[in-house]
N, C-alpha and C positions, 0 to 999 in steps of 0.2 A: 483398414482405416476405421471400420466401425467398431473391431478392438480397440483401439487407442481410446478413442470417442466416448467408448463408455467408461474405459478406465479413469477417463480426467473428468466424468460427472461425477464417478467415486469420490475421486478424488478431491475436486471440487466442493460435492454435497459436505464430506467429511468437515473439511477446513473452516464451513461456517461455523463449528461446532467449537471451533477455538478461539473465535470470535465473540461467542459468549461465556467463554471454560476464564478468559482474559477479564471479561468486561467489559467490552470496547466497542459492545453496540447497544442497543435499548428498543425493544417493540420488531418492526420490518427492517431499522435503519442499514447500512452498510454489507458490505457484497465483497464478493472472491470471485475472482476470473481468470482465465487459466488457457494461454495461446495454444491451440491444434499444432505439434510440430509437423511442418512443411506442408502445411494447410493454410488457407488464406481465411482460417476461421478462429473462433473464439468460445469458449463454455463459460458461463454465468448464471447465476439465479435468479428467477424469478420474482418479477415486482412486488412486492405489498406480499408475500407469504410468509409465515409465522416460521420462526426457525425450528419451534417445534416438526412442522411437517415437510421441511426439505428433506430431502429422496435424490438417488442418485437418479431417478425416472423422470422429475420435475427440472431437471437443469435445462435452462436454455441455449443451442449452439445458435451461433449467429457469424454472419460474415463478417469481414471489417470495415465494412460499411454500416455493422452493428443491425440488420439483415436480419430477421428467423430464418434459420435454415430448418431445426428439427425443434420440436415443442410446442403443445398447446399453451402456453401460457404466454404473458408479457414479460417480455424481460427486464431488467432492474433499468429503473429510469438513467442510471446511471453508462448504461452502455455505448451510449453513443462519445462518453469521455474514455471508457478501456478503449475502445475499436482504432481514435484515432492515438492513442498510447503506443499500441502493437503496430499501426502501421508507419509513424514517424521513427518509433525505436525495435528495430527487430530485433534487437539484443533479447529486449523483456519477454520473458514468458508467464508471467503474471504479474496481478495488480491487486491491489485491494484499496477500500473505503472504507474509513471508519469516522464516526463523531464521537470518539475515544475524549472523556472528559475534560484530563487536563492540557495535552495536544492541541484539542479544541478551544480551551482557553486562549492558546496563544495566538491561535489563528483569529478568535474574536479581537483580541488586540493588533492586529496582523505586525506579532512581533516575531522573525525568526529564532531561536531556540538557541543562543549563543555554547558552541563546546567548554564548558566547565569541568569535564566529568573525566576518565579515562575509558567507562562504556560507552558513551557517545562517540572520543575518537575510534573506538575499535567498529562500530557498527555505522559510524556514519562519515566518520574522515572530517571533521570537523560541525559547523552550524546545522541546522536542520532549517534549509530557507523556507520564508515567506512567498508562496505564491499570490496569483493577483485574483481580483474578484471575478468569479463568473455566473452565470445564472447554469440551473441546471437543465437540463433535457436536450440541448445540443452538443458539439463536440469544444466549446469555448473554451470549460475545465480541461479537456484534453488536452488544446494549444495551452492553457498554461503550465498545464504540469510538465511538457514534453520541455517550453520553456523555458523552465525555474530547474529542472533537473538537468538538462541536456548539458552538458562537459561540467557537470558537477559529482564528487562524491558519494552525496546522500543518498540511500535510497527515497527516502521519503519529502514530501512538501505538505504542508501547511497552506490551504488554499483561505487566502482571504474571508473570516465571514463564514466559515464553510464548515469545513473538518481537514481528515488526512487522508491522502492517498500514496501509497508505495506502491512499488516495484522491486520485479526479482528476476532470477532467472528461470524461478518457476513459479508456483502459485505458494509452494510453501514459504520458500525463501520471503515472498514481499508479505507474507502472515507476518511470519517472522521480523522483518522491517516497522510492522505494527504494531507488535506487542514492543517491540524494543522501544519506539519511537513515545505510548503512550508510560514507558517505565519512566526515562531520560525528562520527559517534560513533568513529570509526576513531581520529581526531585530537583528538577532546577528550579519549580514552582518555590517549593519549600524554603532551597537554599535561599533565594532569593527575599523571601519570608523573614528568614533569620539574619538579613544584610547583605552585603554585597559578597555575592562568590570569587575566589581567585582563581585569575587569568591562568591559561595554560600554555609556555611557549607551541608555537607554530611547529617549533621541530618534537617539540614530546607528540605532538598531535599525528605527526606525518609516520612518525615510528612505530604508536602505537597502533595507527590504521592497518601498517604495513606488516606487523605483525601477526595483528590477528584475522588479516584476512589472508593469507599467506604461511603461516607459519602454527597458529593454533590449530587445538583440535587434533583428530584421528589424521593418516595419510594427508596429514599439511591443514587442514580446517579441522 
């Protein structure tokens, strides 16, 4: 297990690294966490540290009670919203945060992200919803994300007030729900700029989801 463990702080530490290669965070903000398979634990990064000096040595593992288990540091205030993520949805095997600019816009107006687009339906199955407001440092954001996503599509939510948080089924995959999620709201901003965007029937939306989660890509993705 302490293989494993050290491989998803790699892995882990790595990922923040795409998190500013994107743009999708500014200074300490926003975090990558990454579920222990068949462990009732979690890897996450470190509170207030500069992303310049994240190290796979500096991740924090913590229980799902969001817990230190292994690490000197504090862990991202944000843990106790991943802890209760992993333990309402054990599908998820990672999360991410971000205050991704335009994303962030919408969740300032706490307007979900209406499907416009044909990479929206392929990466999200339609809307990118509106979560509700929570304050940070307990698991509140948790319940709403589990929420706002539970028998929903998206990976991603828009939390009220806040920023974004995904999910995946690993730590890359809900990166990946972030950068997609900050591309999708970049360009509806705009369309929406330039007049009103056209609607997209329900059934092109369901096709296109099903396709490309299903059907693109190498060996079917």
């Amino acid at each position: 297990m302490s293989e494993v463990i050290a491989a998803l702080r790699q892995t882990v530490s790595s990922l923040h690294g795409e998190l500013t290669r994107y743009g999708l965070v500014a200074w300490t903000s926003g975090n990558v966490s990454a579920r222990v398979p068949g462990q009732e634990l979690l890897v996450i990064k470190p509170s207030g540290v500069s992303y310049d000096d994240l190290a796979p040595a500096n991740m924090i593992v913590c229980d799902l009670d969001g817990v230190v288990v292994e690490g000197d540091l504090s862990p991202s205030s944000d843990t106790a919203a991943h802890a209760y993520v992993y333990r309402a949805m054990p599908e998820v095997g990672g999360v991410v945060h971000t205050h991704s600019t335009y994303a962030t816009a919408w969740a300032a107006r706490g307007e979900a992200i209406p499907c416009h687009l044909t990479a929206q339906a392929d990466e999200f199955g339609g809307e990118i919803p509106i979560g509700p407001f929570a304050l940070i440092g307990g698991d509140d954001i948790g319940k709403g994300i589990v929420a706002t996503l539970s028998g929903h599509r998206s990976p991603a939510v828009l939390m009220r007030n806040h920023g974004v948080f995904t999910i995946g089924k690993d730590a890359r995959a809900a990166v990946k729900a972030a950068v997609m999620c900050e591309d999708v709201a970049r360009t509806a901003h705009l369309a929406r700029a330039l007049g009103q965007p056209l609607p997209m029937a329900q059934a092109d939306v369901d096709s296109l989801y099903d396709r490309y989660q299903n059907v693109y890509g190498q060996s079917g993705r």
